[in-house]
Each structure stands twice: as C-alpha cells, then as structure tokens.
C-alpha positions, 0 to 999 in steps of 0.5 A, spaced: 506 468 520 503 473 515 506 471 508 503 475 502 505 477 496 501 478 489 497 485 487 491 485 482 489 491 479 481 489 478 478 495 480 473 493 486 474 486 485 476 481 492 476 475 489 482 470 491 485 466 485 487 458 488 492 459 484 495 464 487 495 463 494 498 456 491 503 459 489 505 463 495 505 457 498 510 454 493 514 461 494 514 460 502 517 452 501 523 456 499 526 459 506 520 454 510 520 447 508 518 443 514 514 449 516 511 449 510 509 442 508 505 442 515 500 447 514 493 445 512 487 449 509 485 450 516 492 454 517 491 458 510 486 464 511 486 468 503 484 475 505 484 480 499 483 487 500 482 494 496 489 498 495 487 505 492 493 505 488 495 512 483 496 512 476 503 514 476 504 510 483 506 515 487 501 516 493 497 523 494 500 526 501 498 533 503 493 538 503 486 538 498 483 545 496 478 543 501 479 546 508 483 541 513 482 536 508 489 532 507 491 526 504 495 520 505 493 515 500 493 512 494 501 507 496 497 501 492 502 495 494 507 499 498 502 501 503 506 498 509 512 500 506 511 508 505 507 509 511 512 511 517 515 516 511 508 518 509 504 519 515 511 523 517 510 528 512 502 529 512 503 530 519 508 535 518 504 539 513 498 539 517 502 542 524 505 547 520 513 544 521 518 545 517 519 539 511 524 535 510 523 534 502 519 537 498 512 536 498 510 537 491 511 531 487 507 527 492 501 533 492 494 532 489 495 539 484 502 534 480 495 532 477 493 539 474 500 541 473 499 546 478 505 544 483 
C-alpha cells in the first residue's frame, strides 16, 4: 500500500522529517486501525523526491520557443493527479489536433505576458 501525503517547499532539500511519516501513520490509524498497529520500521519506507512545482501552481504544458521543445511540468504535489489531462493536451499540441480547452493559461509565454 503507498500512503503519502505531505509536501515541503525546500528547494533541493530530500530530507525526511520523523515526525512527518509519524504523523502519516497517526493519519492511516483512522480508516486502517489493525493494519496500522501491525506495521513495524521494516514495513515503512520514507522516500522523498523533487516535485518541480510553478510559482503561481499551474504546470507549463505546451510548446517552448525552441524547436520541438514541449513542456509537461511544474504540477508540484498534483503531480498524479494532473497527469492523464496533462499528458493528453501536450500530445494533442504536439500532433498538431484540435484542443479541447484553451491552452493558453497552461503555457510558458503566461510568465511573459505574451499569451
């Protein structure tokens, strides 16, 4: 079973705090009692990871100034959540399909003003 659920903002800091994996644990005790009082340190394993995440929280999606360059980043912690949406509307742009929303407030020129 994965169970994550917290979100640092420290730059390229991968360091796990205790408390916060105890605290994910206190968190699974709610809907998982008994499988929760039967994990042991050998069951957890804390893995942290580097989540590029947008200023405004709204990933980049979409074609750069350079040639065949698209992006599909920046989702920070909605990472799985976006990503089927996400990946659909990079591909879209990328064949050259119609889209079915506006691309415009997912692009990179929204940072220039230019979109």
């Amino acid at each position: 079973m994965r169970v994550a659920g917290t979100a640092e903002l420290t730059g390229y800091n991968r360091d796990i705090d205790p408390k916060r994996v105890a605290n994910i644990v206190a968190l699974l005790e709610q809907p998982y009692p008994e499988y929760a009082r039967g994990l042991t340190a050998s069951h957890i394993v804390s893995w942290a990871g580097l989540r590029p995440m947008c200023a405004d929280g709204v990933p980049l999606l979409g074609p750069t100034p350079v040639r065949n360059l698209f992006l599909n980043t920046g989702h920070g912690h909605l990472g799985w959540t976006l990503a089927a949406g996400c990946a659909r509307l990079v591909a879209d742009q990328v064949m050259g399909c119609i889209l079915d929303i506006d691309p415009a407030p997912y692009s990179l020129a929204r940072f220039s003003g230019r979109y």
